[in-house]
Backbone bond lengths (Angstrom), bond angles and torsions (degrees), N, CA, C in turn:
res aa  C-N    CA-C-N  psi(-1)  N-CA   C-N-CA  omega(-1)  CA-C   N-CA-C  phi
1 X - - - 1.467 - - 1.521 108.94 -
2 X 1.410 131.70 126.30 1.419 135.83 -179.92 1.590 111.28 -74.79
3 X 1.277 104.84 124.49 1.202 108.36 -178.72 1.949 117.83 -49.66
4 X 1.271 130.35 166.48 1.428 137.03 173.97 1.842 91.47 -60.38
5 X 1.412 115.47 162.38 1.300 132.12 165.36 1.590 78.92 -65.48
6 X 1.487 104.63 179.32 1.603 132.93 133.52 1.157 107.07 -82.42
7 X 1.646 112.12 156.68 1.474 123.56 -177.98 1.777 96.46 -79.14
8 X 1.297 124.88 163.94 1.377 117.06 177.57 1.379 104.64 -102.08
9 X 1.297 111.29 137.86 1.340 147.76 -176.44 1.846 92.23 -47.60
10 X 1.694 105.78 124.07 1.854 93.31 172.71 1.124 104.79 -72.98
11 X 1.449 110.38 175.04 1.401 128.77 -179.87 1.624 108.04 -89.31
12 X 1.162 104.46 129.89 1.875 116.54 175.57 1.681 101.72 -33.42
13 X 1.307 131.24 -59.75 1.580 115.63 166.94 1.614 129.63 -57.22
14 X 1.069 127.21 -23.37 1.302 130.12 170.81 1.196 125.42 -110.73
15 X 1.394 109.39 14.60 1.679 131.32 126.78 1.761 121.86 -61.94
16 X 1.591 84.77 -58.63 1.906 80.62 167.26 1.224 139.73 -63.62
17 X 1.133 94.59 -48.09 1.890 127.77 145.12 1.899 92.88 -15.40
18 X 1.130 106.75 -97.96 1.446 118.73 -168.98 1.802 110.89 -55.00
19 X 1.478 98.39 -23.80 2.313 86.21 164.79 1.455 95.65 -73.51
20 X 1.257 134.09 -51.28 1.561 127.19 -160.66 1.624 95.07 -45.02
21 X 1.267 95.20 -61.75 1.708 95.13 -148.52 1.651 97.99 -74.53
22 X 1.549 128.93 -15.29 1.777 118.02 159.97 1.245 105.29 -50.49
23 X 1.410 126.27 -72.83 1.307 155.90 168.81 1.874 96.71 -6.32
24 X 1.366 114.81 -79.93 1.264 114.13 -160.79 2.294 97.67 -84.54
25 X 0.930 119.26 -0.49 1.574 115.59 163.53 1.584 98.52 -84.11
26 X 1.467 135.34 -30.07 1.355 126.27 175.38 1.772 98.51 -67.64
27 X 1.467 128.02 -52.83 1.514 120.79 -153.63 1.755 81.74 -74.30
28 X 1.353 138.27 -25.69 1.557 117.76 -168.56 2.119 88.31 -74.72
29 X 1.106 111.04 -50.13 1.611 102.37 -172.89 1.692 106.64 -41.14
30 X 1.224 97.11 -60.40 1.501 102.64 -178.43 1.359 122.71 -39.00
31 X 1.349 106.00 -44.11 1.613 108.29 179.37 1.255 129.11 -76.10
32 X 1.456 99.34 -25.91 1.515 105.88 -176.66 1.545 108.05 -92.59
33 X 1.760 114.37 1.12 1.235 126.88 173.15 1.834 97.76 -85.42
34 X 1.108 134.32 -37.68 1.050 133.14 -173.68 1.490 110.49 -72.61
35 X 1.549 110.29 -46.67 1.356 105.40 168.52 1.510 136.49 -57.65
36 X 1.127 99.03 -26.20 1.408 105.71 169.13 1.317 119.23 -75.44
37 X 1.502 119.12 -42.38 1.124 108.56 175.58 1.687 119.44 -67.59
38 X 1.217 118.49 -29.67 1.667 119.61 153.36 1.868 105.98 -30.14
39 X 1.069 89.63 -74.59 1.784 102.32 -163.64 1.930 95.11 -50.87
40 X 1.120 115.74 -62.08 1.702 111.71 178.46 1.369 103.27 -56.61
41 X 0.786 135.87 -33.11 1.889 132.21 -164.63 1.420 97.68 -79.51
42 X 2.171 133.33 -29.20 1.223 122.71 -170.96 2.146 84.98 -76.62
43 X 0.990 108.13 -55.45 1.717 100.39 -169.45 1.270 114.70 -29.99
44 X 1.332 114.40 -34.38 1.825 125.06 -162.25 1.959 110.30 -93.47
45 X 1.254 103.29 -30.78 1.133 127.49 139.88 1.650 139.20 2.18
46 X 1.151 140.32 105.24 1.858 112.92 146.25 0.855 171.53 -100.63
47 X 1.861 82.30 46.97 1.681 101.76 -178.37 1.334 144.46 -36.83
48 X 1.591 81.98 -36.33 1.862 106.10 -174.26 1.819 101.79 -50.69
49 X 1.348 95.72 -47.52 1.801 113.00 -168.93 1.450 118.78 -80.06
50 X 1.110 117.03 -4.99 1.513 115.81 164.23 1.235 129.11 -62.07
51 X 1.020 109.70 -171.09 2.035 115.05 -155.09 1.394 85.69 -112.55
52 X 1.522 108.25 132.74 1.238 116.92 -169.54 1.765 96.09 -104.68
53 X 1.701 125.86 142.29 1.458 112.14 168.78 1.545 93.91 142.28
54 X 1.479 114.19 166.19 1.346 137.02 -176.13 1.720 98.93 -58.31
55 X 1.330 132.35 146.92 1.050 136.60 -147.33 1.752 106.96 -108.60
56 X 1.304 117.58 67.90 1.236 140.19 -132.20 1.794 97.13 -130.63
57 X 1.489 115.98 2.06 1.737 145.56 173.80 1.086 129.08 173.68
58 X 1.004 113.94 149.29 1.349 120.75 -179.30 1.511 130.46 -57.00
59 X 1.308 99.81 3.94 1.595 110.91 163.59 1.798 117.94 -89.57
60 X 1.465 98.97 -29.80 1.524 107.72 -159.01 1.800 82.88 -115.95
61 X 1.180 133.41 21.33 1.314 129.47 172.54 1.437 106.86 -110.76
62 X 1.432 118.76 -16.28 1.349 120.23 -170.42 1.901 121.01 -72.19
63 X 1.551 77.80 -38.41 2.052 92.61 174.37 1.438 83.26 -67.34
64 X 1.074 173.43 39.49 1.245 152.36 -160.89 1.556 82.08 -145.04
65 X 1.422 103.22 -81.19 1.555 100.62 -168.36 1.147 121.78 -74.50
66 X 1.367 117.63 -1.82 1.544 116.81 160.51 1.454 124.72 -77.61
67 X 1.481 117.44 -19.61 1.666 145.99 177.23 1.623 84.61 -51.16
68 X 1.796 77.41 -84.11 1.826 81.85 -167.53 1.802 129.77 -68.40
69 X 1.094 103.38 1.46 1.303 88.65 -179.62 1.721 104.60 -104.05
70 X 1.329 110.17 -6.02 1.658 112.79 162.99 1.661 96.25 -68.79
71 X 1.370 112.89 -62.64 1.667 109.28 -153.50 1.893 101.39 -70.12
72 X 1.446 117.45 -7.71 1.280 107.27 175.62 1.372 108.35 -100.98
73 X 1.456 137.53 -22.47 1.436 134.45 140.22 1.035 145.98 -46.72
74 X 1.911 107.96 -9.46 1.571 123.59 -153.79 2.093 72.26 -114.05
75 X 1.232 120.77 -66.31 1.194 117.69 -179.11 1.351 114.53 -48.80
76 X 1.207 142.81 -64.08 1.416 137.97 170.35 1.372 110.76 -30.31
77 X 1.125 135.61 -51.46 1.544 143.13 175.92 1.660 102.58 -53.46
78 X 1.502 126.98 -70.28 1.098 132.35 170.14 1.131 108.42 -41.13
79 X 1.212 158.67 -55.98 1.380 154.31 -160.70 1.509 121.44 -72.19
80 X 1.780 93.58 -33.86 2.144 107.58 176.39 1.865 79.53 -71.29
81 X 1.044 116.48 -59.07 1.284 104.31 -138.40 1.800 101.30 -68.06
82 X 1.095 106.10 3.73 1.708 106.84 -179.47 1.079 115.34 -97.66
83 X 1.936 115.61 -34.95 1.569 119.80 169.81 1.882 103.31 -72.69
84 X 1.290 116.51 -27.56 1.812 82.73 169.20 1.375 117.09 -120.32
85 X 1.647 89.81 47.85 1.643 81.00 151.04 1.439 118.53 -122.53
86 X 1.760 105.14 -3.62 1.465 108.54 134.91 1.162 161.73 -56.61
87 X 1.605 91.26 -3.22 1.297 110.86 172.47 1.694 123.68 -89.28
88 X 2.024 93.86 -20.40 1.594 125.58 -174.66 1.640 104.60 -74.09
89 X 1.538 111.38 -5.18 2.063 117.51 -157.31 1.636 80.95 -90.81
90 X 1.209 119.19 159.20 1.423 133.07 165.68 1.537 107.70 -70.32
91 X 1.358 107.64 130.91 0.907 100.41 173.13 2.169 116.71 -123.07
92 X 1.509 112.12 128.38 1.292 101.45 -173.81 1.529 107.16 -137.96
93 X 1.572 115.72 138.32 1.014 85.77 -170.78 1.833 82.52 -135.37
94 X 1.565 111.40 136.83 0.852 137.95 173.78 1.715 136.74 -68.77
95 X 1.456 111.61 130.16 1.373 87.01 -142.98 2.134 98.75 -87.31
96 X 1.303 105.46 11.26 1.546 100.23 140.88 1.677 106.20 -63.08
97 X 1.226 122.66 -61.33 1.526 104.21 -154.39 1.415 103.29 -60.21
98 X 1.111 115.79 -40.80 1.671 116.69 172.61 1.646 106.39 -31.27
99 X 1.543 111.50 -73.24 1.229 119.60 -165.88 1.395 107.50 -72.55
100 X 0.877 124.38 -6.24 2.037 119.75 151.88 1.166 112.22 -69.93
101 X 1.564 147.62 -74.51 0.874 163.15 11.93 1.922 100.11 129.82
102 X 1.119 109.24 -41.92 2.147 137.02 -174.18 1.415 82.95 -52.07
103 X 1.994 130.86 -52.33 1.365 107.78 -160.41 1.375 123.42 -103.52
104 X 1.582 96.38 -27.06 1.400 108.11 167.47 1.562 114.90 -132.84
105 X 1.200 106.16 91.75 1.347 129.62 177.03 1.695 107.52 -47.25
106 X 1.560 123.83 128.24 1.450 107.57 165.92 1.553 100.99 -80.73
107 X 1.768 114.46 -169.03 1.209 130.39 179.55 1.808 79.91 -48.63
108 X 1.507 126.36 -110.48 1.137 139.31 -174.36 1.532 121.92 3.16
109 X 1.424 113.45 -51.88 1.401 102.11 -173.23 1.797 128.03 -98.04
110 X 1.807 81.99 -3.76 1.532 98.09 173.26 1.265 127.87 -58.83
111 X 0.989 102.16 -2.65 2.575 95.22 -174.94 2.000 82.04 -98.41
112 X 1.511 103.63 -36.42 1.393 103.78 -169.69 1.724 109.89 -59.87
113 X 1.301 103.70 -64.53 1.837 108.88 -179.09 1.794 95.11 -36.01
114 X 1.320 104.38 -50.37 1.903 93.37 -151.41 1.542 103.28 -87.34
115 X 1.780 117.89 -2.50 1.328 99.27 178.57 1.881 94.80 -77.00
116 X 1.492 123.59 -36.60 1.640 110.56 163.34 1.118 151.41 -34.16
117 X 1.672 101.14 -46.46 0.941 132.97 134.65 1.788 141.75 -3.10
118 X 1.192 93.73 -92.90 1.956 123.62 145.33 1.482 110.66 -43.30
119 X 1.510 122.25 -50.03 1.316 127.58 -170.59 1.675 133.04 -120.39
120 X 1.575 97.97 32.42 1.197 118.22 -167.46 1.668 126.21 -29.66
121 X 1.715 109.51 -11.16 1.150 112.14 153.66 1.418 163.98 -57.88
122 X 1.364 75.09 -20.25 1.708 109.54 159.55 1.269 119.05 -62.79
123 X 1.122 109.12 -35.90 1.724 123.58 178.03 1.716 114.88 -60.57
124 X 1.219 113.14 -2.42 1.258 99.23 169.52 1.467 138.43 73.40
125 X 1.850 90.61 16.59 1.329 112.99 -173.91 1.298 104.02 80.54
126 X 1.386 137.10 9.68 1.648 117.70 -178.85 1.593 89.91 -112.32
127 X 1.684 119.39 171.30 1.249 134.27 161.07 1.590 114.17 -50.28
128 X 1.085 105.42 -52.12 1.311 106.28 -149.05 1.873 100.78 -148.68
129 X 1.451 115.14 156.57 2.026 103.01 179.93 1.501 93.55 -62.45
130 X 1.322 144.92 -38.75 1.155 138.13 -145.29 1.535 107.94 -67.15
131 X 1.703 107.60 -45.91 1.060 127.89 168.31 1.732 109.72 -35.70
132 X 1.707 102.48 -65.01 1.723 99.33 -163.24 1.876 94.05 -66.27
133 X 1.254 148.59 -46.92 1.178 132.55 -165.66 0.857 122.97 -75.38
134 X 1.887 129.43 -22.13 1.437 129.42 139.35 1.559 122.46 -35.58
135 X 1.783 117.56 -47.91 1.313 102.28 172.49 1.222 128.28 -68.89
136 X 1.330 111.06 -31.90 1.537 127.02 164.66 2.118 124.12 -39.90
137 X 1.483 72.63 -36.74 2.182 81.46 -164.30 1.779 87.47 -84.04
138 X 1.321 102.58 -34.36 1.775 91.93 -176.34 1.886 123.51 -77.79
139 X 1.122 92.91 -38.17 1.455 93.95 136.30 1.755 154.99 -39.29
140 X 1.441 95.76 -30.48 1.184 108.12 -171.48 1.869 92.65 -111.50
141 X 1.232 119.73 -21.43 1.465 121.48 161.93 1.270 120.27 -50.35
142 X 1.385 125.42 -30.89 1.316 142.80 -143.56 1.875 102.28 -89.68
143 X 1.468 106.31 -21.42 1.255 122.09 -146.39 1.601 100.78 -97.16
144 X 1.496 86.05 120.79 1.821 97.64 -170.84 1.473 103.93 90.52
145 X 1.016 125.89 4.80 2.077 120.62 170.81 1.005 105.72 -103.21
146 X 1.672 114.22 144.13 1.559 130.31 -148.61 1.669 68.18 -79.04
147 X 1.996 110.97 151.44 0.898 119.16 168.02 1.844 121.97 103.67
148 X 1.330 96.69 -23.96 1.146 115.36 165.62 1.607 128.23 -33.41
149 X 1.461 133.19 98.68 1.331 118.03 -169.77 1.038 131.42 -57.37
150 X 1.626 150.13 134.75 1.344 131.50 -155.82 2.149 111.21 -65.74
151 X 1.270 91.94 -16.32 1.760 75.99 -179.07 2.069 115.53 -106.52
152 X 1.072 88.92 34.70 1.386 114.27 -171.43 1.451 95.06 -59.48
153 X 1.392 138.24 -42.26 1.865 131.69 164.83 1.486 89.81 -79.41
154 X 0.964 163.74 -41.48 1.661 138.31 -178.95 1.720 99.68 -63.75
155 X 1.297 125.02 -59.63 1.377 99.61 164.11 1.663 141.39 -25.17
156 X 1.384 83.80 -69.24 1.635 95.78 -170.95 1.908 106.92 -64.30
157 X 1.308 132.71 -39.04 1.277 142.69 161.43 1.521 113.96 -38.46
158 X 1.979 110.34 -35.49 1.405 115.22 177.56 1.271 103.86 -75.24
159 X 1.252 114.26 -63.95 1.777 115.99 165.88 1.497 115.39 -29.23
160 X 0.999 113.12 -58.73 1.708 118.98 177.06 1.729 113.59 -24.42
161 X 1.742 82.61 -72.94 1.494 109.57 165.77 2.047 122.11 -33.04
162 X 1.062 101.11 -66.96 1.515 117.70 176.12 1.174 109.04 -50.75
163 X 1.463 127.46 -69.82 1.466 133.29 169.03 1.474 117.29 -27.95
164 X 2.153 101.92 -68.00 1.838 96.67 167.37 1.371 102.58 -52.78
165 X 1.097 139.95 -60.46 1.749 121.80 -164.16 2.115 109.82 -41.59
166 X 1.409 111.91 -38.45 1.091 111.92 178.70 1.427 119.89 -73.94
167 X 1.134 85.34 -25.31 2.118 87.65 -176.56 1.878 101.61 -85.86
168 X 1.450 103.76 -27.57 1.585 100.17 -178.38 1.576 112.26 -56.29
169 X 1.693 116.18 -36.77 1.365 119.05 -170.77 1.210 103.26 -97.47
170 X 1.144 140.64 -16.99 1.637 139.24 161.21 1.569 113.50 -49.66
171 X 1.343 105.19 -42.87 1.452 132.45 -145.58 1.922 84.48 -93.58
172 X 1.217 128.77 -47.29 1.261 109.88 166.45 1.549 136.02 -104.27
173 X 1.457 88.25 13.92 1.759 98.75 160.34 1.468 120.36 -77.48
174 X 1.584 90.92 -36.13 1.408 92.69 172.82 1.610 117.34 -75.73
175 X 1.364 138.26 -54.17 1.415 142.23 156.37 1.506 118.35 -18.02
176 X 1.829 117.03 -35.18 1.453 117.73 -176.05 1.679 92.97 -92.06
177 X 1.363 122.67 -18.00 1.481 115.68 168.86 1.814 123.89 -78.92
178 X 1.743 89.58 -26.49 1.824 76.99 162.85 1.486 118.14 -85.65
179 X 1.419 115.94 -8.92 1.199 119.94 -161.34 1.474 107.50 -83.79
180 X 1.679 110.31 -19.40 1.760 122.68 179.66 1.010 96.08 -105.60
181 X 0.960 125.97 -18.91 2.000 107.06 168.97 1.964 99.14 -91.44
182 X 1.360 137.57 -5.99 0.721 123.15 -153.80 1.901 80.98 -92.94
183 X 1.565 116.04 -39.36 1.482 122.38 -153.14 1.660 87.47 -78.36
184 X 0.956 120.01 -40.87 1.890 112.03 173.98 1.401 119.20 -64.68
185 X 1.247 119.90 -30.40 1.739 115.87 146.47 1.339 122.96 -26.68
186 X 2.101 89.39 -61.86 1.671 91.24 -148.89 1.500 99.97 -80.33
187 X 1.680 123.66 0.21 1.575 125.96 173.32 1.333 98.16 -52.91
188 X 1.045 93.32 -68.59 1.859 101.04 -169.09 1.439 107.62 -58.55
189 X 0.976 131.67 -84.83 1.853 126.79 -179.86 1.449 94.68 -10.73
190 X 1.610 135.34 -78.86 1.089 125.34 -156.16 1.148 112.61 -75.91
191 X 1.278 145.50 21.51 1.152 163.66 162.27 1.139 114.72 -75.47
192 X 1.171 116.02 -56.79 1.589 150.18 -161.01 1.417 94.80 -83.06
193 X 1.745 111.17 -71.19 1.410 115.54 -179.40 1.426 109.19 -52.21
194 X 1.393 156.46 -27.09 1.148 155.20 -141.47 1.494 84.95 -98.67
195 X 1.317 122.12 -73.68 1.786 133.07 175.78 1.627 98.67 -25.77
196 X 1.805 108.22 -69.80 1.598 78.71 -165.21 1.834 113.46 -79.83
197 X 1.025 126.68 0.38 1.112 133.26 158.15 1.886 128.15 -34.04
198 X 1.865 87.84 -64.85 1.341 101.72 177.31 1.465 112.70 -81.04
199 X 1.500 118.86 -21.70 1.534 111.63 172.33 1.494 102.26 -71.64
200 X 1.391 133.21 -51.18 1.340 123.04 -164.10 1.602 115.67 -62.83
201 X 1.574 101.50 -27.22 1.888 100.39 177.95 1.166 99.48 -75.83
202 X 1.489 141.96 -10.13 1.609 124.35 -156.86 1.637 89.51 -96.43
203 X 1.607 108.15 -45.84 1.374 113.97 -158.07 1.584 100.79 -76.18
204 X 0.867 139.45 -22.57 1.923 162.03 -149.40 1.837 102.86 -90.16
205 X 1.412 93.89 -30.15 1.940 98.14 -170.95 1.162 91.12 -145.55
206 X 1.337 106.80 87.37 1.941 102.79 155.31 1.329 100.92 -64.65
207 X 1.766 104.97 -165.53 1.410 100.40 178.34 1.408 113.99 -126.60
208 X 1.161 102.96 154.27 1.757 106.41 -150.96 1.300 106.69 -51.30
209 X 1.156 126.58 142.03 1.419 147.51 164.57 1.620 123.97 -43.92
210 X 1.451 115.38 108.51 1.387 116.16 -170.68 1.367 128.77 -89.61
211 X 1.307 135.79 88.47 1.350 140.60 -141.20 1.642 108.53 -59.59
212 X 0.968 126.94 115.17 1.615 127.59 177.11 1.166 110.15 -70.86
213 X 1.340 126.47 -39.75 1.609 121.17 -166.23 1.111 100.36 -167.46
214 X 1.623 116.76 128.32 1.621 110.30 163.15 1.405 107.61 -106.21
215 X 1.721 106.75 119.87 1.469 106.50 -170.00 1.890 99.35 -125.06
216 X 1.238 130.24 26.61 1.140 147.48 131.53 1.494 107.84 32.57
217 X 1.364 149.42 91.34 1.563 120.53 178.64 1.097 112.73 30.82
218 X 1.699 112.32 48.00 1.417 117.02 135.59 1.565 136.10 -68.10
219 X 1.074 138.21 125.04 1.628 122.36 161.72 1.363 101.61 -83.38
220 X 1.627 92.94 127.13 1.257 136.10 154.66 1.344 153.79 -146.94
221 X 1.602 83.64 71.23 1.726 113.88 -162.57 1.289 97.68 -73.53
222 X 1.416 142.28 130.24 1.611 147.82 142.94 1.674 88.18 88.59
223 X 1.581 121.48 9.41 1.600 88.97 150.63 1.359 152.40 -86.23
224 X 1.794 120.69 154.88 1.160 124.87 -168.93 1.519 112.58 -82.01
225 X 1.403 109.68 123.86 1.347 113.60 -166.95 1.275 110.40 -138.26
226 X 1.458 110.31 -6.47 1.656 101.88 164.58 1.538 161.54 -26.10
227 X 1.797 110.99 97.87 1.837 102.05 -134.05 1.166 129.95 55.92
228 X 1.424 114.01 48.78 1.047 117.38 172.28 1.446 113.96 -91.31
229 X 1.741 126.66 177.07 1.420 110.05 -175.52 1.518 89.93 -123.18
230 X 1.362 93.73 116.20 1.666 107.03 -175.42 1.625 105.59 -101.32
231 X 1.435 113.71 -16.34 1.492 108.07 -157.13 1.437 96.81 -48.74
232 X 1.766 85.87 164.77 1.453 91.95 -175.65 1.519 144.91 68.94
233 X 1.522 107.04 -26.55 1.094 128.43 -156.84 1.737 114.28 -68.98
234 X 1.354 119.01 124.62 1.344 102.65 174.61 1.795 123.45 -58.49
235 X 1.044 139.89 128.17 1.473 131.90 175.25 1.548 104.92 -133.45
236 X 1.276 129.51 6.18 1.829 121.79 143.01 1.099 117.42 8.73
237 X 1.480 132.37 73.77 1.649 106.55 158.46 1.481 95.45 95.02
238 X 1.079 138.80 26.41 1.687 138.24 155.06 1.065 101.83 -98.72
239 X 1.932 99.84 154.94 0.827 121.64 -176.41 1.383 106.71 -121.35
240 X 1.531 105.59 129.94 1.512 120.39 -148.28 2.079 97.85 -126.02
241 X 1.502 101.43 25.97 1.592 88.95 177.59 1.399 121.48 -91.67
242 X 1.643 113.85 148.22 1.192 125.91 -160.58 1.887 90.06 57.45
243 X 1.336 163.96 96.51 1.036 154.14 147.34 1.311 93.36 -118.19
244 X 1.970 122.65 155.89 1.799 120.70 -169.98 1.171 71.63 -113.84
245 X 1.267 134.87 139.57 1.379 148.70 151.54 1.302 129.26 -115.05
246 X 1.329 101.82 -10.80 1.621 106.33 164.69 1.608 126.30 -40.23
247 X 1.390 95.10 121.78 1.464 117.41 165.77 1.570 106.40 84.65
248 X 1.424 115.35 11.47 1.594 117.96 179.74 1.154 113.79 -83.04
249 X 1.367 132.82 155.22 1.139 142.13 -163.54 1.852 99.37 -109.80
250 X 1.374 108.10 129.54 1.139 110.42 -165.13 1.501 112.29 -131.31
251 X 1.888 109.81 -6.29 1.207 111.32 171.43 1.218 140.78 -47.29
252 X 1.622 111.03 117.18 1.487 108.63 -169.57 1.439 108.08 107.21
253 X 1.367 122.53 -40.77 1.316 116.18 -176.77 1.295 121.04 -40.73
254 X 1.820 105.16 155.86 1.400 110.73 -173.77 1.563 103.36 -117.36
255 X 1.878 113.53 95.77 1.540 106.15 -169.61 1.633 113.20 -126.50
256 X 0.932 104.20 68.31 1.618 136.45 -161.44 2.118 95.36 -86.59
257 X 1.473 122.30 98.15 1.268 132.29 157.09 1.781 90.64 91.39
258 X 1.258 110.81 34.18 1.318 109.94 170.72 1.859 135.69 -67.50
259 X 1.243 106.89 107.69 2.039 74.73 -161.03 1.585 108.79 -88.93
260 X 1.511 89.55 133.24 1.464 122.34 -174.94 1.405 87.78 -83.47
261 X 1.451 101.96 141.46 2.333 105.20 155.01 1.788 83.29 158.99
262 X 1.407 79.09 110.65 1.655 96.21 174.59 1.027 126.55 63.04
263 X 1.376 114.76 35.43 1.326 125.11 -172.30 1.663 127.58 -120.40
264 X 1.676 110.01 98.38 1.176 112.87 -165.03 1.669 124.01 -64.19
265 X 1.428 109.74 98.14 1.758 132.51 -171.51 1.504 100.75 -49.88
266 X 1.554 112.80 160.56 1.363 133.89 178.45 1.685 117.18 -54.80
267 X 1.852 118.52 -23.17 1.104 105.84 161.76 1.544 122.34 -97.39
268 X 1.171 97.71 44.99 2.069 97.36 -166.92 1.613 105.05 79.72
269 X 1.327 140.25 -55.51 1.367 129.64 -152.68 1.535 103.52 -62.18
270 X 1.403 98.05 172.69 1.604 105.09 -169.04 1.722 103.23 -124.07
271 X 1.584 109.13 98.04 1.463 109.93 162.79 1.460 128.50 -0.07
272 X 0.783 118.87 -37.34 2.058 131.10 -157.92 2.257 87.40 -89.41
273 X 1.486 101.73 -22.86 1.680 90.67 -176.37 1.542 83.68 -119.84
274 X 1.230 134.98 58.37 1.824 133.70 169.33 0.981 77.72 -161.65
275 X 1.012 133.29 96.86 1.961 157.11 -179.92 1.760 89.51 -10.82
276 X 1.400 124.87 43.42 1.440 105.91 145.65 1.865 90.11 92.85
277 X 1.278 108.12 39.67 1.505 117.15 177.74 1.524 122.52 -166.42
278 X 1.667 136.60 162.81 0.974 122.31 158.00 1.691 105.39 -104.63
279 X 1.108 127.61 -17.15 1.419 126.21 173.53 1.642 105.34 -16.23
280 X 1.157 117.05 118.11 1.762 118.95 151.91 1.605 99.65 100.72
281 X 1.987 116.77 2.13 1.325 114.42 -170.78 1.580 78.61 -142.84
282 X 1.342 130.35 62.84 1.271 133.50 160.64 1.635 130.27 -104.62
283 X 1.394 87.84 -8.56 2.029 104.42 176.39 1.474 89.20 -79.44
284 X 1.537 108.08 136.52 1.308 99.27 146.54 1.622 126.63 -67.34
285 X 1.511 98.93 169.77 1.393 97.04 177.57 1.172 149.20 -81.51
């Protein structure tokens, strides 16, 4: 029984070939590792508990900059992860496109023309690609004309050969050019992503709320409270009649079954003419 071949040994470029494209499947892990942790970090978060409204303080500005700095962190992520997975597309480049391409290089094939250029050895002993596929097509003219030399397919098969050798190093000059435009992408994305990153954790966790006073089913009939600092303050079930409340600060307060009746509110008005409430007259004036 004849033994299996051996598999053939890759070629030193499609070895490199295959680090590029490991290389940029690690920066797609990475990114889509970052994104996730965005998306788990809003759960852990207190978004839910923020001040909902036109961004008019820094309480009701926070959903704001937490909005955008999720959707500008969530996009930055999407965008790395799109430049290297252009780097994951096959890339081949033909040594027609070469020889189009030899005089007027686009953006794309330009680092390629001039690394030939610089290294005209690659060329395979010809001037220019145009050169090797001209010898190639005349060669292949030859085929079937009385006169024909008998190794006229060992020729053209060598040509074959030479050409793939030229398209192999075209083919990963260009791949190390998406692969450096791919890593100057991902500068910026994480740049970008880092910004909305750090805006969404700042805006995501205010800081906990510091109770000024727990006055709970307090009576506080005819008290003076003028500018006072209520924020925060528990007021559950107090009783706030005849109370002066002008000019007190009440932000944040928690005043849930409070009884209103004659009780002059934080903008001057008097409950008993606000249908029997200060609700909605808590700014001072």
């Amino acid at each position: 029984m004849t033994a299996p071949l051996p598999e053939p040994e890759p070629s030193p470029l499609a070895a490199a070939n295959q680090r590029i494209r490991d290389t940029a499947k690690w920066l797609v892990a990475s990114a889509a590792a970052i994104g996730a942790a965005l998306i788990a970090g809003s759960q852990l978060s207190s978004i839910g508990r923020l001040e909902a409204g036109w961004p008019t303080s820094e309480a009701t500005a926070r959903l704001w900059v937490a909005t955008a700095g999720a959707v500008v962190g969530l996009t930055a992520v999407v965008f790395a992860i799109t430049a290297a997975l252009r780097v994951l597309l096959p890339v081949q480049v033909l040594i027609a496109d070469l020889a189009e391409s030899w005089e007027k290089p686009g953006p794309d094939m330009r680092p390629v023309v001039e690394f030939f250029r610089r290294r005209p050895k690659f060329l395979q002993g010809t001037a220019t690609p145009a050169d090797l596929a001209d010898r190639r097509a005349r060669l292949v003219e030859r085929l079937g004309k009385d006169g024909a030399p008998a190794d006229l397919h060992e020729r053209i098969e060598a040509m074959d050969r030479r050409i793939e050798a030229v398209e192999d190093v075209a083919s990963h000059e260009a791949l190390k050019v998406a692969f450096e435009r791919c890593l100057r992408r991902l500068l910026v994305a994480a740049a970008v992503a880092a910004v909305g990153i750090v805006a969404f954790a700042w805006a995501a966790n205010p800081p906990a709320k510091t109770v000024t006073a727990d006055l709970r089913n307090a009576r506080l009939s005819g008290a003076f409270l003028r500018d006072a600092d209520l924020r925060n303050a528990k007021l559950d079930g107090a009783d706030l009649t005849g109370a002066d409340l002008t000019g007190a600060d009440l932000t944040g307060a928690s005043l849930t079954k409070v009884v209103w009746s004659r009780t002059t509110c934080p903008d001057g008005s008097v409950s008993d003419e606000n249908a029997g409430t200060c609700q909605g007259h808590l700014s001072p004036g």
